[in-house]
Structures are given as structure tokens and as C-alpha cells.
N, C-alpha and C positions, 0 to 999 in steps of 0.2 A: 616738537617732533621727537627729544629725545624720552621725552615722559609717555611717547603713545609707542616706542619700540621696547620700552624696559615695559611697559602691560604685557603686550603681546608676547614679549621673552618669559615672561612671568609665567604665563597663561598656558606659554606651551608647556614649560616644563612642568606646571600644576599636570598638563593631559598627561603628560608623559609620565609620570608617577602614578598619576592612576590606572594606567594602562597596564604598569608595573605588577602593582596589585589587585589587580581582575583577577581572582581564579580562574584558570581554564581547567572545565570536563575532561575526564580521562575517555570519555567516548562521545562523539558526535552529538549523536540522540538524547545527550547529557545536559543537563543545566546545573553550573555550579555556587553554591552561595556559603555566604562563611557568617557564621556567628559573631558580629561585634566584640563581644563580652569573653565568646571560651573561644574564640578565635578555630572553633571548629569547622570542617569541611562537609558541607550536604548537598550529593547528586542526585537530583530527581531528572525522571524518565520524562519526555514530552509525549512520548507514545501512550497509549493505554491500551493492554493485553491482556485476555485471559486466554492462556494457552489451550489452543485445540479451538476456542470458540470467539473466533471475530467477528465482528458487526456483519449481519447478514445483508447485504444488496443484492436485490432481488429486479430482475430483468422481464418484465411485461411484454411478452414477443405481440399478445396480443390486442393490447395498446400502447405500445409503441413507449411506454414508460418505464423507470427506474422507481427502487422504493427501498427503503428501512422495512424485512423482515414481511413484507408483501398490504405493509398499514400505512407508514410514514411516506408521500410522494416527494420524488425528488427532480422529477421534471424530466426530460426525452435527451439529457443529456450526463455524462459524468467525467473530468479531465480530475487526474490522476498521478506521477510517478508511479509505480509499479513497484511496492514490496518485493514481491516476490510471484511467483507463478509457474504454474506446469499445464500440459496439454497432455489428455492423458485416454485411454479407451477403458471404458468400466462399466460395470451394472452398478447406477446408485439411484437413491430417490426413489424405488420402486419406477424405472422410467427403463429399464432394459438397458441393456452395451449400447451405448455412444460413444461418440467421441464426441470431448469437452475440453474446453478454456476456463480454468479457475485463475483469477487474478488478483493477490493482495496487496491492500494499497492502507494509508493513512489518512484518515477526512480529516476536513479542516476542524475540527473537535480534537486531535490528535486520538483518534479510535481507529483501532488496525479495522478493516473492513477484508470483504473478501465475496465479491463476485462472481458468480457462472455464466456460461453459453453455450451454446454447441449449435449442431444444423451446419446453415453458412456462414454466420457469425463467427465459427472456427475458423472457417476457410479466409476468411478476409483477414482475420488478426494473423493470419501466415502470411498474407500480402501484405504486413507491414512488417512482420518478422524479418522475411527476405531480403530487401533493401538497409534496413540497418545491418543485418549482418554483413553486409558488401561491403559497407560504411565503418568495419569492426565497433559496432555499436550492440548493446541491448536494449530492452527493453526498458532493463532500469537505468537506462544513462537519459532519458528523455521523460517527457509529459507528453503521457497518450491521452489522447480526447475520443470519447467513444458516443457516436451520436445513434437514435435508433434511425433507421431511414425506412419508409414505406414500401411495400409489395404489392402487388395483384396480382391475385388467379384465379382459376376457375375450376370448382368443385361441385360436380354432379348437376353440372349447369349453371349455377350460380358463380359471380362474382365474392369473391374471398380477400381480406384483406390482414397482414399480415405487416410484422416488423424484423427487421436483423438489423444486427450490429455491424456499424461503419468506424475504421479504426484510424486516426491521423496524430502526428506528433509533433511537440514544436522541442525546442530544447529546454531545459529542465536547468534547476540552479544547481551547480558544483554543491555546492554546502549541502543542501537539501539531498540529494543523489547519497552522499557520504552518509549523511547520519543514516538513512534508509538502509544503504548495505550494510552496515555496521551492526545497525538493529536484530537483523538478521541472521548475521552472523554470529550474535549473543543468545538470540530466542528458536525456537524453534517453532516454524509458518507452517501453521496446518488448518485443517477443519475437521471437526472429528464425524462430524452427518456426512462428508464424500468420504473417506478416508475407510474402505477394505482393506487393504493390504492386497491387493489383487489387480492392479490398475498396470496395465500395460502404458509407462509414461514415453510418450514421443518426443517431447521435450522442457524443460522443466530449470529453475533458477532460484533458490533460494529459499527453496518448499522443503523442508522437512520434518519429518513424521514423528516421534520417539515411539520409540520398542513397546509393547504392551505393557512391560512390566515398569516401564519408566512411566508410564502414564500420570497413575493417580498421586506419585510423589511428586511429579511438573505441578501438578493442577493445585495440590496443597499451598505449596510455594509461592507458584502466583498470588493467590487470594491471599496468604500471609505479608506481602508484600504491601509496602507505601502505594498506593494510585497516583499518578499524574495528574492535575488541575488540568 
């Protein structure tokens, strides 16, 4: 017995030193590792960004699917944390003033992505807005799950069939929620194909734009930058 309590005394204190010497990230979204040999510090990003241009997800209202850039299928479903997002009225896309739901988020590749909607799609993602906010919640404190669900109607006599976005959420991991605002809060969440300068935003979290003239020095940068595995 006393040979199986000095292991275990052993064993902790072995964890407890190494616990000692774990580097921690100076930011969430951080991964931190130290060189062996030069005992140096190297933080790499889990995210992967090119500023202005995140992974396109494209919304199939008219089959009822989701997709990588309107090629790659990703199935009638997408669950998410929420980067960042604005709901906003604009002329983009050659599609006239709408009102639109842009949402960015992180796929499980760590690739910032970033999703549209509009129509009732909009309207429903408010009926999930409104009860978190009761709840002093947002969007990015939870996992939103966004399913397409079926329509019918009738156009010029014929039966029509159509799809919009249904919005529900479960709650989300503390840790994950962090590194996300954090990210954000480092980079600046844009899309540079919606993005006028002219958008009447209704409401909005974590979206922002840089200045024209800040533009192509962000874009440098990025690309000079280490990429995330």
C-alpha cells in the first residue's frame, strides 16, 4: 500500500510540473509551443483568414442546400458559433436593396467562412435574435443551427417550391465562444463582394470594415503572414 501512494504522489507531482510548464497563448485563438533546444515561444492562429475574403457559403433557397462557393455540397444543414454578423439594407450582388443576414463563423477546417440570406430567412434569424436578447445573450454566446425547411406556393397557377432558413440554438463551449470574440476583436470580419460603404446596418456584432486606404496594406499582411494547419 505504501509503494502504490508514493506512485501516485510521484505521478501527481510529475502532472503538476508539467502543467507548470505548458506555455499558455497570450490569446485564445492561440496555440502555443516552445522550441526544445532555443527554448523559444511560437503562437500559431487556429483560424485561417484572408482578410476581406472568407470562405464563401452559399445558400440554395432553390434546393434547399448549402455549398462551398456554389460547387462543394454541404447538405440542407449548417451549426455554427457565430464570428461575427450584421443585418444590414443594401444594393449588392447585382440583386437590388434588400434586406440581408450576413453571418461569420469558423468551419471545422478552422476557415473563417461567411454566409448570406435575406427574404424570411431574415425574419426568422430576428425570432431567434429576440429571445436571447431577453436572455442578455447573443448570438455569439451560443451554437446556431440553421436548417433549410420547405415552402409551397402557387405561381401563375402552378405549384412552386421553395426553401428558407430555420434558425435554433443549443449552447456553445465557454472556451470556444472566447477564442471567437477575441479573434475578432484582433482581425477585422468583412467581405469585400457585399461591402459598399453604403449599407443601412439594422444590426450588427463584430463586423468590421477597414477604411479604403487601409485596405491593400491589411491584404499584404495577411498573405505575408504564417497560415494555420
Amino acid at each position: 500500500m505504501a509503494t502504490t501512494k508514493t506512485t501516485a504522489a510521484g505521478a501527481a507531482a510529475a502532472a503538476h510540473a508539467v502543467t507548470l510548464t505548458t506555455p499558455q497563448p497570450s490569446r485564445a485563438y492561440l496555440t502555443a509551443t516552445v522550441d526544445e533546444d532555443s527554448g523559444e515561444l511560437t503562437e500559431t492562429s487556429r483560424f485561417r483568414y484572408l482578410a476581406g475574403h472568407p470562405r464563401q457559403i452559399r445558400f440554395d433557397a432553390k434546393a434547399g442546400q448549402f455549398n462551398i462557393g456554389g460547387v462543394t455540397p454541404l447538405g440542407n444543414s449548417l451549426e455554427f458559433v457565430p464570428l461575427a454578423w450584421r443585418i444590414f439594407q443594401d444594393n449588392i450582388l447585382n440583386m437590388g436593396r434588400k434586406t440581408w443576414a450576413e453571418l461569420f463563423f469558423v468551419d471545422a477546417k478552422g476557415a473563417v467562412c461567411a454566409v448570406l440570406f435575406h427574404g424570411y430567412s431574415v425574419e426568422n434569424l430576428y425570432r431567434l435574435i429576440e429571445p436571447l436578447f431577453y436572455d442578455d445573450l447573443t448570438l455569439a454566446d451560443v451554437k446556431v443551427k440553421i436548417t433549410a425547411e420547405k415552402k409551397q406556393t402557387t405561381k401563375d397557377g402552378k405549384a412552386a417550391t421553395y426553401y428558407i432558413a430555420q434558425f435554433s440554438y443549443t449552447p456553445a463551449d465557454p472556451a470556444e465562444v472566447q477564442a471567437l470574440r477575441e479573434f475578432a476583436e484582433d482581425f477585422p470580419i468583412w467581405r469585400e463582394e457585399t461591402y459598399t460603404g453604403l449599407a443601412e446596418i439594422k444590426t450588427s456584432a463584430g463586423y468590421a470594415a477597414p477604411q479604403a486606404d487601409e485596405q491593400p496594406a491589411l491584404l499584404e499582411a495577411t498573405e505575408a503572414a504564417p497560415a494555420a494547419e
